[in-house]
N, C-alpha and C positions, 0 to 999 in steps of 0.2 A: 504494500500500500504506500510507502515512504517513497518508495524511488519513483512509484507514476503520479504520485501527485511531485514530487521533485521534478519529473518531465514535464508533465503537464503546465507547469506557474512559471518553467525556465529558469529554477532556480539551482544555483552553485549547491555541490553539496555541504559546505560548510554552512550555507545559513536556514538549513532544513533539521531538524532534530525529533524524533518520537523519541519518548520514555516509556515505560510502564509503572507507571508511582500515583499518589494519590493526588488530588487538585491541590491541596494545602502544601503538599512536599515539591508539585510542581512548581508554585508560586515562593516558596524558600529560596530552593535552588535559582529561579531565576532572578529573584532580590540580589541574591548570594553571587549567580556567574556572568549576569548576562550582561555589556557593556552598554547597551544603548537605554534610548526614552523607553516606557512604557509607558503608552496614551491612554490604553483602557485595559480593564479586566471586565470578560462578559461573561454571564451566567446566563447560558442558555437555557439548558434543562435541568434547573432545579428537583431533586427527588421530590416526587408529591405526597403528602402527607391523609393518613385516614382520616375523614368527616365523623368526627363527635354526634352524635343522637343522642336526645334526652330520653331517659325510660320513666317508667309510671314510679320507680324508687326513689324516693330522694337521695341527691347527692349520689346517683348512680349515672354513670356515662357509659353505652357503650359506642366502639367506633363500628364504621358499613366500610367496606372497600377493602381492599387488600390488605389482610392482620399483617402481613409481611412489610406494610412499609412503617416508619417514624409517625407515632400518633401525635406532633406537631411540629412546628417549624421551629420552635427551641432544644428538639431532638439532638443528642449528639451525632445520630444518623441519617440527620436532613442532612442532604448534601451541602447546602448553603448556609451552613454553620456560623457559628462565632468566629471558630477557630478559623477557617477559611475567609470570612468578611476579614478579618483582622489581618492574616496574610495578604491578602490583596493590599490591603488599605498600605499595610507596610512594603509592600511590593511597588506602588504606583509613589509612596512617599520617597523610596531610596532609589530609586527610577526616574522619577519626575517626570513626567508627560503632560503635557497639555492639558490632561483631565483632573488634575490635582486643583482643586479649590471650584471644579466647576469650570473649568471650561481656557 
């Protein structure tokens, strides 16, 4: 997949790179190696989170939708975490891109 999208964009292979790592360890590393701006960090597909249902119990919630995903967005296994926002945020601050402060 690396080398025909590298074909494809006509790009040099020095400035192509895949990992196999998580989004927050991707965003370390490039804080950490990468020499140029970073303008933005997107979050495309956020993990989506189970919808809460009220039951006739009080003080009783259950979730519909996949038991397999994060029952919210403060999850440790939302993908768009703390830990992740933070990394970015420290990614795009030691980076400095055009997107720091808005624009």
């Amino acid at each position: 997949f690396a080398q025909t999208l590298q074909q494809r964009w006509r790009l040099p292979e020095e400035r192509l790179q895949f990992e196999h790592c998580s989004a927050v360890q991707a965003l370390l590393t490039v804080a950490r190696e990468y020499h140029g701006p970073i303008e933005w960090v997107v979050i495309n597909f956020p993990t989506p989170f189970c919808e809460p249902s009220k039951t006739n119990e009080p003080g009783v919630v259950e979730f519909r939708g996949n038991s397999h995903l994060p029952t919210s967005a403060r999850s440790k296994d939302f993908m768009a975490n703390a830990a992740m926002l933070d990394a970015a945020r420290d990614c795009i601050l030691t980076r400095g891109g055009s997107g720091v402060g808005g624009g």
